[in-house]
C-alpha positions as CSV (number, residue, x, y, z in Angstrom):
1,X,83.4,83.7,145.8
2,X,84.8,84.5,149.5
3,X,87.1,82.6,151.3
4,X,87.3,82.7,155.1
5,X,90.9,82.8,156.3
6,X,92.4,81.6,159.5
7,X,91.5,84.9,161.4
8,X,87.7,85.1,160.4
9,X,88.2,87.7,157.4
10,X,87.2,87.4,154.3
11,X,88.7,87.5,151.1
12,X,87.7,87.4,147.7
13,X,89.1,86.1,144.2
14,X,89.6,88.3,141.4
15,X,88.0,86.5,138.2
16,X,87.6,89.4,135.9
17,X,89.5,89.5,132.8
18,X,90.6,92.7,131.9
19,X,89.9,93.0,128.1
20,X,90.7,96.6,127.6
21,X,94.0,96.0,126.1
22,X,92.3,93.5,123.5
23,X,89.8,96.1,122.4
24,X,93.1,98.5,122.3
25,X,94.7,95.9,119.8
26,X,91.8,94.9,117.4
27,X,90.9,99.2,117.2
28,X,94.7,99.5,116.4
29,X,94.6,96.7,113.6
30,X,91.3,98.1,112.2
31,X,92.4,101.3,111.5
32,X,95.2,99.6,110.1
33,X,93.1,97.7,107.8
34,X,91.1,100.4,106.8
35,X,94.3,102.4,106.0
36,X,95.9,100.4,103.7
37,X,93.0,98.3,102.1
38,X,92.5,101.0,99.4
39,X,96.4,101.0,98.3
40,X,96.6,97.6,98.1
41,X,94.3,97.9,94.9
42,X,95.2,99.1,91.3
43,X,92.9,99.4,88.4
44,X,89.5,100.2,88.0
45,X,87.7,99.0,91.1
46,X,85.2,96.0,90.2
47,X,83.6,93.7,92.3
48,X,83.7,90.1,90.1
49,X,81.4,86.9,90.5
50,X,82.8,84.0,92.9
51,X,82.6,81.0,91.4
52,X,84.1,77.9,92.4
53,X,86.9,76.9,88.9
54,X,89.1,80.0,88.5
55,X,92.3,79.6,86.5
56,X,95.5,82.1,87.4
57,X,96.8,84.3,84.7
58,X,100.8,84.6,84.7
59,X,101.2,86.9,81.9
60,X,99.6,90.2,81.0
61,X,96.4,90.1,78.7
62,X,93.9,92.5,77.4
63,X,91.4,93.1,79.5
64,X,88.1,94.6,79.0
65,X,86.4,96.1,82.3
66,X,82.8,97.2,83.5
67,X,82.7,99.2,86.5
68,X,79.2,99.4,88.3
69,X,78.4,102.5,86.6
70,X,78.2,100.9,83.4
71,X,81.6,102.6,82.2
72,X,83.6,100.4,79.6
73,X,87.6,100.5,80.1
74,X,90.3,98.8,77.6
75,X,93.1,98.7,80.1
76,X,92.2,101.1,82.5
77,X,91.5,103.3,79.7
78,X,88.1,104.8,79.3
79,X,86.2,104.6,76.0
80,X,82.8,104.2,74.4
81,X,81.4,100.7,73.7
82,X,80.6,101.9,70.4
83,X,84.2,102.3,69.8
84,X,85.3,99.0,71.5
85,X,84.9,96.8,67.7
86,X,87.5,99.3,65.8
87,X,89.7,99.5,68.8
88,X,90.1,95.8,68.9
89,X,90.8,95.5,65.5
90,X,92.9,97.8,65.2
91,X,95.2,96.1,68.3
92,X,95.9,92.9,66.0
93,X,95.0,88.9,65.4
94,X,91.6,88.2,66.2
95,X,92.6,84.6,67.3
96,X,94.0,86.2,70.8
97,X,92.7,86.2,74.1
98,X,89.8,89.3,75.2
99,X,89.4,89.1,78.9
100,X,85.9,90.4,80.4
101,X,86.0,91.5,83.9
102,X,82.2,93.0,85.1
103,X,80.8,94.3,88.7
104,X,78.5,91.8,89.9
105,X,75.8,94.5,90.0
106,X,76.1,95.3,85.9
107,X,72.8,94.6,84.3
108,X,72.8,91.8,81.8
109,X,72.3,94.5,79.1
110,X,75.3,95.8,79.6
111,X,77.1,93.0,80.1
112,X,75.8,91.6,76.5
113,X,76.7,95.1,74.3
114,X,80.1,94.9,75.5
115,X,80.3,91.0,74.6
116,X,78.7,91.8,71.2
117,X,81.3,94.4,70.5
118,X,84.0,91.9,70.8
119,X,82.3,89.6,68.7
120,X,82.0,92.3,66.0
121,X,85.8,92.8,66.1
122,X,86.1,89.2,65.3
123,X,87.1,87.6,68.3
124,X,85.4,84.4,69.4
125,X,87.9,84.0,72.0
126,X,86.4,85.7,75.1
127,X,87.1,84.9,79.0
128,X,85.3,86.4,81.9
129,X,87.1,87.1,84.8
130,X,85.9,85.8,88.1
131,X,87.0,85.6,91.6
132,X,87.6,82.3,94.1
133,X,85.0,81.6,96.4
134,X,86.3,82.3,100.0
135,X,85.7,79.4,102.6
């Protein structure tokens, strides 16, 4: 847009926004992200269901995970499925609490051998772990 001023010149108006400091700050906090999104997490790494009802735990439980490569962990300990019925046994009262916590991308087969083991250690009390929908 020119403007003409008293003496005939013209002038013009800067509009332009300079954004090159914003894309300076959103590269700085993406690199920032990036850095320190993989030490925020502990455990085995497993990408849980959303659902919508997901109740918080306060205290520590036994939890049985499934990583995406099928792998079966007691505690962040690695063993064989096969193994999982005497472990649990072995670890004291049926009547107790078995968390399940699966990758979303586990087959159903899977998913099933490990509940079966469980079952076989005589625990009918089994949760599976899932995350909160994000709005």
């Amino acid at each position: 847009m020119a403007f003409t001023g008293a003496k005939g010149r013209t002038q013009t108006a800067l509009a332009d926004i300079n954004i090159t400091p914003l894309v300076d700050v959103v590269l700085v906090l993406l690199l920032i992200f990036m850095v320190t999104a993989p030490v925020l997490q502990s455990g085995v790494e497993v990408a849980v269901p959303q659902t919508r009802t997901v109740n918080q735990l306060t205290e520590e439980r036994q939890v049985i995970t499934i990583d995406k490569d099928q792998n079966v962990f007691l505690d962040d300990k690695p063993l064989n499925v096969n193994d999982l019925p005497e472990i649990l046994k072995s670890k004291g009262d049926a009547r107790r609490t078995v968390y399940v916590r699966a990758d979303q991308k586990v087959p159903f087969g899977a998913f099933a051998s490990v509940m079966d083991a469980v079952k076989q250690a005589g625990i009918t009390n089994i949760s599976i772990v899932t995350q909160p929908i994000e709005r």
